[in-house]
C-alpha positions as CSV (number, residue, x, y, z in Angstrom):
1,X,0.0,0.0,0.0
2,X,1.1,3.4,-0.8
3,X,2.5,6.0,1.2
4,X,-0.6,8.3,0.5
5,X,-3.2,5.4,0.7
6,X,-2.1,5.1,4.8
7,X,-2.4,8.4,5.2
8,X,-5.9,9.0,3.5
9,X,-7.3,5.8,5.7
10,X,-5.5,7.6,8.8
11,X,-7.2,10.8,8.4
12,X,-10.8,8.7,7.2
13,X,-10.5,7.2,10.5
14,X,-10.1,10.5,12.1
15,X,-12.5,12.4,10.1
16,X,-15.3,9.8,11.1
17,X,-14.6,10.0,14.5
18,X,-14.3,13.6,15.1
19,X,-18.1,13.9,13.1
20,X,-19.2,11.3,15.6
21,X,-17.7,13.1,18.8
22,X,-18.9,16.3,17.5
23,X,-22.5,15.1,16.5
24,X,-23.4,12.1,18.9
25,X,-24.3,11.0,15.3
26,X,-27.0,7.6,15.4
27,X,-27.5,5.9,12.6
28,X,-31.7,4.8,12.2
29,X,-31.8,2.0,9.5
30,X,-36.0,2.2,9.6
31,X,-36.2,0.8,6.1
32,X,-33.4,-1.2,4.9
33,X,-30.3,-3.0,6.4
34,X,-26.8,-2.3,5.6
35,X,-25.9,-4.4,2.3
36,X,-22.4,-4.7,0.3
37,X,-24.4,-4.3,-2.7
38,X,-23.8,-0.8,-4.9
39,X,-26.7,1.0,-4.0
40,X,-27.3,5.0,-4.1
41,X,-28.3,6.8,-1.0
42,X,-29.8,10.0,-2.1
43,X,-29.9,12.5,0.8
44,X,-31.0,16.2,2.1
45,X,-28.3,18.4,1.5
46,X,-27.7,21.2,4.1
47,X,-23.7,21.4,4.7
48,X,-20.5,20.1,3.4
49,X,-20.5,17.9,6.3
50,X,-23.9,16.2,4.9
51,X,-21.9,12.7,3.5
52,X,-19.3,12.6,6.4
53,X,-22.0,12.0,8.5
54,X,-23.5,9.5,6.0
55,X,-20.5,7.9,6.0
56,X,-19.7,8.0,9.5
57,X,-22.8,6.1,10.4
58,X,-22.0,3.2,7.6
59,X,-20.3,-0.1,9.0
60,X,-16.2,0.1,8.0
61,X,-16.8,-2.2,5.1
62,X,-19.6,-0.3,3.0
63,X,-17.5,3.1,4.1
64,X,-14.6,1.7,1.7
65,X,-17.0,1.5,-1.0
66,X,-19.3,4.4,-0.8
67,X,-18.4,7.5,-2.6
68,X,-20.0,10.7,-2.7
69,X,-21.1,12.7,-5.5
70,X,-19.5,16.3,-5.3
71,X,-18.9,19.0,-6.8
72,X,-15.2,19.7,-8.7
73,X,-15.2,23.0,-7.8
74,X,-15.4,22.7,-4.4
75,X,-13.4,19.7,-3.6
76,X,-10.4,20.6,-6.0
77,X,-9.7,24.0,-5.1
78,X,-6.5,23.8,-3.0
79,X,-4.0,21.3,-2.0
80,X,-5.9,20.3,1.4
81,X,-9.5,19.7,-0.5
82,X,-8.0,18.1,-3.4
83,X,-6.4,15.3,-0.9
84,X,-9.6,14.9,0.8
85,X,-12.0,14.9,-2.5
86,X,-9.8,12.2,-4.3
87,X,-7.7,10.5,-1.7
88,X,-9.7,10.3,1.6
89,X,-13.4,10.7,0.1
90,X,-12.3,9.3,-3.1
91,X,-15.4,11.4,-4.2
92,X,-17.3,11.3,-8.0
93,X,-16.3,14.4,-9.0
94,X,-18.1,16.9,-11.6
95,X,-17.8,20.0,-12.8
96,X,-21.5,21.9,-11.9
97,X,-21.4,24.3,-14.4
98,X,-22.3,22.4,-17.6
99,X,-20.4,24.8,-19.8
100,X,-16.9,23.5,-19.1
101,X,-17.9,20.0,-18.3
102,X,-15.4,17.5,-20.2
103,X,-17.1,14.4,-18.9
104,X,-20.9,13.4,-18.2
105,X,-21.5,13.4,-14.7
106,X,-24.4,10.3,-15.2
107,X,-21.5,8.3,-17.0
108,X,-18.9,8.8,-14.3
109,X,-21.8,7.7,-11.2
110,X,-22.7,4.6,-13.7
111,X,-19.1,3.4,-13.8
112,X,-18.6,3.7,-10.2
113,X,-22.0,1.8,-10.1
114,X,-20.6,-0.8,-12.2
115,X,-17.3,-1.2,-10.1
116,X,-19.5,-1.9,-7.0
117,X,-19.0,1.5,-5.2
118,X,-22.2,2.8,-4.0
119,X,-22.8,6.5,-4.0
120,X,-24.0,9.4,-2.0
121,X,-26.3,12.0,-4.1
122,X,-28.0,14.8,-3.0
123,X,-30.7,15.7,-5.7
124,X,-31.7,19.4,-4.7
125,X,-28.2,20.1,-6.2
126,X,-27.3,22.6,-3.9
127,X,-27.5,23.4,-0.3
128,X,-30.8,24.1,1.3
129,X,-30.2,26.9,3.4
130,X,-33.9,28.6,3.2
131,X,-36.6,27.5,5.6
132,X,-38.2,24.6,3.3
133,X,-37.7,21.2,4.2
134,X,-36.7,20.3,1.0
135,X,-35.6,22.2,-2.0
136,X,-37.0,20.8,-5.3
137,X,-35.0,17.8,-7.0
138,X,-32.8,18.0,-10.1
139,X,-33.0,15.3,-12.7
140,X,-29.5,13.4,-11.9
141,X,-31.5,10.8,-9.7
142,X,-34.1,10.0,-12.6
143,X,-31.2,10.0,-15.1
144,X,-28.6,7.6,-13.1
145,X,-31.9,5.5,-12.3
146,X,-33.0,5.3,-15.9
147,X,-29.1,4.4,-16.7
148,X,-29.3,1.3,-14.0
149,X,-33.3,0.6,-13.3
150,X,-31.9,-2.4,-11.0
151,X,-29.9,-0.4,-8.6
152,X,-31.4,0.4,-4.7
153,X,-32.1,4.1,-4.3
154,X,-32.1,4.8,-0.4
155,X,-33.7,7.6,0.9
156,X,-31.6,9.1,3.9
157,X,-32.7,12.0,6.1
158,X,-30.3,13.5,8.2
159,X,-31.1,15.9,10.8
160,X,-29.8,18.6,13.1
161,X,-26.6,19.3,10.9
162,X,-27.7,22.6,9.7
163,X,-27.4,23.4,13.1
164,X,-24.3,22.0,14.2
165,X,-22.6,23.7,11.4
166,X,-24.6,27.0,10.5
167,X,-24.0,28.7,7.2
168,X,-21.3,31.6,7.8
169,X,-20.1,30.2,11.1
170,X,-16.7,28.9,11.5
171,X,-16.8,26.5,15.1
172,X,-19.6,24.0,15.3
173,X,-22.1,23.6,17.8
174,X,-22.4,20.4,19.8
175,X,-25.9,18.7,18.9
176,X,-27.3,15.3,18.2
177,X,-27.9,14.5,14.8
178,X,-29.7,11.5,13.6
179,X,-28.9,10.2,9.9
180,X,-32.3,8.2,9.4
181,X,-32.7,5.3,6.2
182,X,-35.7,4.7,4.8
183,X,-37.1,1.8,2.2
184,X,-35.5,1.3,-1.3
185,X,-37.2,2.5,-4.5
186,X,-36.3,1.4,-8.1
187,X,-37.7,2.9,-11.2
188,X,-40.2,1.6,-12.5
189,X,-41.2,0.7,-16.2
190,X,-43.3,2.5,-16.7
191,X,-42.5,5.4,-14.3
192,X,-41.8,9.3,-15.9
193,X,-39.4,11.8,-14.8
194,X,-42.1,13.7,-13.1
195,X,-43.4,10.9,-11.4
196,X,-40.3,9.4,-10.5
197,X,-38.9,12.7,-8.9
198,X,-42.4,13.2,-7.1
199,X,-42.0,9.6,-5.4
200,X,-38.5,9.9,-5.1
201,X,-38.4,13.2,-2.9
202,X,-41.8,11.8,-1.0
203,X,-39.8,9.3,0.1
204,X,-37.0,11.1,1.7
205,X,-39.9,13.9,2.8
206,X,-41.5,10.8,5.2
207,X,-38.5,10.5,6.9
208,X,-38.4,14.2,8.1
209,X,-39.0,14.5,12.0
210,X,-42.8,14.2,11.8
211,X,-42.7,12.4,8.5
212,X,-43.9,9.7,10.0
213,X,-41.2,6.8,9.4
214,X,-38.2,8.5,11.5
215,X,-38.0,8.1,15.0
């Protein structure tokens, strides 16, 4: 193993614990088990910290695998953000603005599909940091569903985080968070975008405190 891949699992280690010390983070797996399977656990998207707590909550062996969906911009500016992005993360990376993109975002989330990595996706595409529950979703989700029909699309609510880490604020606040799974969904045959992204987002919307599946 290389002298960088040591490093990278020493600092996963640390990252994950620190977001656990820092949160109290509890994992609620209402819907589904963990599985080794690729699967794509589509969250609400509040902070950067969102898929660290995600991750932090997955057993060591499904950590390894998962990788979340982020933006290139973000995660490549500097030497310390590049190292976490594509060594410790080891995150699908795209470029947001579609202008200069030089790769298809769907085609880089199949093939890390296909190599048995499952993902972490946040469909609102950007952070939520208004007072709706949920911002409205893009069409990634529909389009890397339509791309693999077969694969598990988890619906994962995670709460509290906003607060912990408020936008603008530098030191977080010490506060439970709960990262709550709900039930798989696959597309269906016959299923539309519309209707897809309607039942999609419903799905993460019932596992909202008072949704009536988290607890």
């Amino acid at each position: 193993m290389e002298t960088h891949d040591v490093i990278a699992q020493v600092v996963a280690s640390g990252v994950t614990a620190f977001a656990r010390l820092l949160t109290g983070v509890r994992g609620n797996w209402v819907g589904c088990m963990p599985d080794r399977g690729p699967r794509v656990y589509y969250a609400n998207h509040s902070s950067h910290g969102d898929f660290v707590l995600i991750w932090s909550v997955l057993p060591r062996s499904l950590r390894l695998s998962t990788r979340p969906v982020a933006g290139a911009d973000y995660w490549l500016k500097g030497r310390l953000r590049r190292f976490l992005g594509q060594r410790v993360f080891r995150a699908v990376l795209f470029d947001r603005t579609a202008s200069i993109r030089e790769a298809d975002p769907i085609g880089r989330m199949v093939a890390a599909l296909d190599a048995q990595a499952s993902l972490i996706l946040f469909p609102e595409g950007t952070r939520n940091t208004g007072d709706q529950l949920l911002l409205p979703f893009k069409a990634g989700l529909y389009h890397l569903a339509k791309a693999r029909p077969g694969i598990e699309l988890v619906p994962v609510w995670i709460d509290n985080l906003n607060r912990v880490m408020p936008k603008g604020e530098v030191i977080p606040l010490p506060l439970l968070c709960t990262v709550t799974f709900g039930a798989p969904l696959q597309l269906e045959s016959s299923e539309g975008r519309a209707e897809f992204i309607e039942r999609s987002r419903g799905s993460l919307l019932q596992l909202a405190p008072g949704g009536g599946l988290a607890r």
